[in-house]
N, C-alpha and C positions, 0 to 999 in steps of 0.2 A: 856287541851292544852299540845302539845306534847312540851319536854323539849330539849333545846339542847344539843348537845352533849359535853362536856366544850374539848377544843384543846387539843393532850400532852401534856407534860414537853417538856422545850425546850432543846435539847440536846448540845446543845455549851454555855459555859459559858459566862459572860458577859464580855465585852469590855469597858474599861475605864469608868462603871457604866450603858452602854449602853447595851442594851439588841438584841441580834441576829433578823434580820429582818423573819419572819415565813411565807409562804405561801401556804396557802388549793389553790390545784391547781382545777382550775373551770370543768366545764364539755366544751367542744370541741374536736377536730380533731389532735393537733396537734402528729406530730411523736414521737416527745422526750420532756423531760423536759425541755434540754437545748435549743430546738426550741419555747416552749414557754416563758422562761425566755426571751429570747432575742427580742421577741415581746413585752414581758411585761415592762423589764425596758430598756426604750428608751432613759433613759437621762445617760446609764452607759459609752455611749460613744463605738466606733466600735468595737468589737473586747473584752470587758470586761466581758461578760458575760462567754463564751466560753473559756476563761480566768482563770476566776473561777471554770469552772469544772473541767480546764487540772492540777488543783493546788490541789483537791479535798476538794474546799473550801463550797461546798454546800453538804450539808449533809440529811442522812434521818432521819425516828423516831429513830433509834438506834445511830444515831451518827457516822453512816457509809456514806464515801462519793459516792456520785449520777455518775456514770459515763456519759460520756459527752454523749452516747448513749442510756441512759439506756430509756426505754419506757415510752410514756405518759400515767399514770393513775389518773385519774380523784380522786377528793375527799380525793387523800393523801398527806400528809406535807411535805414540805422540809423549811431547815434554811438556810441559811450563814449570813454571816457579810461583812456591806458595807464599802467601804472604809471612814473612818471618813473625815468628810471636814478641812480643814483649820482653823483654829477659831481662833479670836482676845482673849484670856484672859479677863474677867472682873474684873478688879483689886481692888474689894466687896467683903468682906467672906457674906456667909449664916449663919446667925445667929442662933441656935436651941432654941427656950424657952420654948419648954417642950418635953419630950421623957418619952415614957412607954411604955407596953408589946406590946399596941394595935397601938397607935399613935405617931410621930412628927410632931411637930406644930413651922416651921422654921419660920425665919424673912428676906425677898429677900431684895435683894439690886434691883437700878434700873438696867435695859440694860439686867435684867440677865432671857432667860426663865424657864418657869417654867419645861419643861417636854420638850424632843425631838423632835423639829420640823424643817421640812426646813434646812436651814444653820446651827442652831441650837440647837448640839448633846451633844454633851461632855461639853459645856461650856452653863450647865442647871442645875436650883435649882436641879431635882431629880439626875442627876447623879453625882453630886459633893457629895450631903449627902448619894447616894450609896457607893460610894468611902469612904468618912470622918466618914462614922458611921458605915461601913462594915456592911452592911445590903440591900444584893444583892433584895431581895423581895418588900422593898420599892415603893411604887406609891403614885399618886396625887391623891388625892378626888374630886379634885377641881383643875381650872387656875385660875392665875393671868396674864396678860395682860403683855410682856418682858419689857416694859418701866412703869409699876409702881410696885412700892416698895411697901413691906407690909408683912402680916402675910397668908400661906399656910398651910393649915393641908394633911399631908401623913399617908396614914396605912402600918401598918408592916405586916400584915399577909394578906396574897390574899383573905383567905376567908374570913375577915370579909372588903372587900374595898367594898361590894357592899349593908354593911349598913352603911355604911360613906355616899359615896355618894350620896344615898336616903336621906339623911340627906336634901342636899342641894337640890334633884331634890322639894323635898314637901317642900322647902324653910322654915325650922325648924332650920334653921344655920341665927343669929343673927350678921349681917356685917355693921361694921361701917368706913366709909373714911374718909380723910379729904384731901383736896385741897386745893392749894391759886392760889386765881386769879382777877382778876378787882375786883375792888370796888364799886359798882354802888346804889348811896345811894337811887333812885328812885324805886330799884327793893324789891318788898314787899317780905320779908321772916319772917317765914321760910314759906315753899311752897310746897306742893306736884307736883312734875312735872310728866304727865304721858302721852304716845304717842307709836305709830306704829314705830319701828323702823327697818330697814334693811341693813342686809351687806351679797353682793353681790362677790361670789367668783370670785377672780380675781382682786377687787377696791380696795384699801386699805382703802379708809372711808367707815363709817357706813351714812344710812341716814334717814330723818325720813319723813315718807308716810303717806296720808290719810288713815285709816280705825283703826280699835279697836286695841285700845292699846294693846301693849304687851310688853311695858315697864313701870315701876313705879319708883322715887326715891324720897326719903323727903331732901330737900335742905333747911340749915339751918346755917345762918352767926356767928361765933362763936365770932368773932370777926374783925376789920378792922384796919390798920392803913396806914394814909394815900391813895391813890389809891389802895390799897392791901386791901383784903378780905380774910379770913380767914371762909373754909367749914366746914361744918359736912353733911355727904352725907350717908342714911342709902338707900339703895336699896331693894326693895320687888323682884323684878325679876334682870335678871344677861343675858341682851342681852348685844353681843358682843360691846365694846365701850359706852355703856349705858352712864355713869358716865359723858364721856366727851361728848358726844354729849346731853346731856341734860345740863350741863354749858354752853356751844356754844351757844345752841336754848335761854338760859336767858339771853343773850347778854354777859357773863364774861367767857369766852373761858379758860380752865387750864392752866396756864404760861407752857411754854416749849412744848407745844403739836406741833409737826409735821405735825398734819393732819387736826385739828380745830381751827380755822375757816377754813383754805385751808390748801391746799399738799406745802410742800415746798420741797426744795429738799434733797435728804434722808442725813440723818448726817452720817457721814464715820463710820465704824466699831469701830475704837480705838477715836472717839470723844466721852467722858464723866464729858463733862465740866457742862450742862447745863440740866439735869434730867428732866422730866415730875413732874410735882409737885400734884404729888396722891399718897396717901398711904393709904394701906391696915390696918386700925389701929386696928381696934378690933373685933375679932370672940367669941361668945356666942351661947351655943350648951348643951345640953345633950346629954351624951355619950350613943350612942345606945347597946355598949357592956355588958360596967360595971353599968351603969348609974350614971356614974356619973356626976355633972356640972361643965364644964368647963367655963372659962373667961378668955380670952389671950388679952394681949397688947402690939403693937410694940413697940419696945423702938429708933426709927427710927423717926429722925425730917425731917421737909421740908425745905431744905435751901434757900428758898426765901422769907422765914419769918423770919429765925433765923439770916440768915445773907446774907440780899436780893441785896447789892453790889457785894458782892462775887459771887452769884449766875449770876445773871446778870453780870457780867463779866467773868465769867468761871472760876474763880481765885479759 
């Protein structure tokens, strides 16, 4: 099997932990670069693209800038940097509870994502501990989900992210959650719950379809008091929203959740009153480098157990 070719270094440094956006230009017709950039990013708004080349903000493999005329050739890279968006602060540190030569194994707060997306950029698990641990090479082996807390493992060095991650593709990464939510003394656990589920670019819920599963989680009450339930949620597979749409389908929906049982309306940026109540508690793993075994646990509670007025009332 023929191998690919791995991309250059990128030649512009990183921005506020973020990393230059890179583009292998495809095969077609067009004139110039700058004429395909300006077809390609359509959300830069009139006039911004064109913008960026009179400022020599696009660069090539050398770190030389791309003149606004300069010819289209197929199959070569150009960088620049987008203008970072706007973003609300989340007023969370990211926790670290372990760091070595290979790994970070952080502790997110909620609201906060994990890696760069969307609106998204700078006010993300990875580029804050770019920033905080001065360790530009940093990535995710794995997501977490912006609205639930928990524990994230990151690799330090590029070449070993892609036995990390295998880690989790061959599901050999040992994930344990825990939620609060309904109490429902009728519903027998603990339980294996497993189903078809999909999410559909564009919807913002997951849903769950007739045909072979392709989701699993063992659902187990740890404890309950009053109307309140108290999970332990070990997941075999890792579809999008799993977690909460398989509490929803048992009838005890995650306190705080947005989208299950329905869509409500989106909570404002700087509201961080009332959390999703899932956390990421504990990852178990042999390390594929060193081999050695690791056990990590969040030291992150759910406040709608701990203290389920305050939560419920935003307080």
């Amino acid at each position: 099997m023929r191998r690919r070719t791995p991309p250059p270094p990128a030649p512009l440094p990183q921005r506020e932990g973020v990393d230059p956006v890179r583009v292998r230009l495809p095969a077609g017709e067009w004139a110039t670069v700058c004429e395909h950039l300006v077809q390609r990013l359509t959300g830069a708004g009139p006039g911004a693209v064109e913008a960026m080349f009179d400022a020599g903000l696009v660069v090539d493999v050398d770190g030389r800038p791309v003149a606004p005329d300069a010819p289209y050739r197929p199959g070569t890279f150009v960088w620049f940097h987008r203008e970072l968006p706007a973003e609300v602060a989340v007023p969370f540190p990211v926790t670290v509870v372990h760091r070595d030569a290979h790994i970070v194994v952080a502790d997110k707060p909620h609201f906060l994502a994990t890696t760069p997306r969307g609106s998204h950029v700078a006010e993300t698990a990875l580029a804050r501990l770019r920033r905080e641990l001065g360790i530009p090479a940093l990535t995710a082996a794995h997501r977490l989900d912006r609205l639930t807390a928990g524990l994230v493992l990151f690799t330090v060095r590029p070449e070993e992210r892609g036995a990390y991650q295998t880690l989790f593709a061959d599901r050999r990464v040992h994930k344990e959650y825990e939620a609060i939510a309904p109490y429902d003394p009728a519903l027998g656990l603990p339980r294996t719950v497993r189903s078809r589920i999909v999410k559909e670019r564009g919807v913002q819920a997951a849903r769950e379809v007739e045909g072979e599963p392709n989701a699993e989680t063992r659902v187990q009450l740890i404890a309950h008091r009053g109307a309140l339930g108290r999970y332990r949620l070990v997941p075999k597979t890792g579809q999008t929203h799993q977690l909460r749409v398989h509490l929803n389908a048992l009838g005890v929906p995650i306190l705080g959740d947005p989208l299950y049982p329905d869509v409500t309306a989106p909570v404002p940026a700087d509201d961080f009153r009332r959390p999703l109540q899932l956390l990421a508690r504990g990852l178990e793993f042999t390390d594929p480098v060193t081999g050695a075994r690791h056990s990590f646990v969040s030291g992150r509670e759910l406040r709608a157990w701990s203290a389920h007025e305050a939560w419920a009332t935003g307080r």
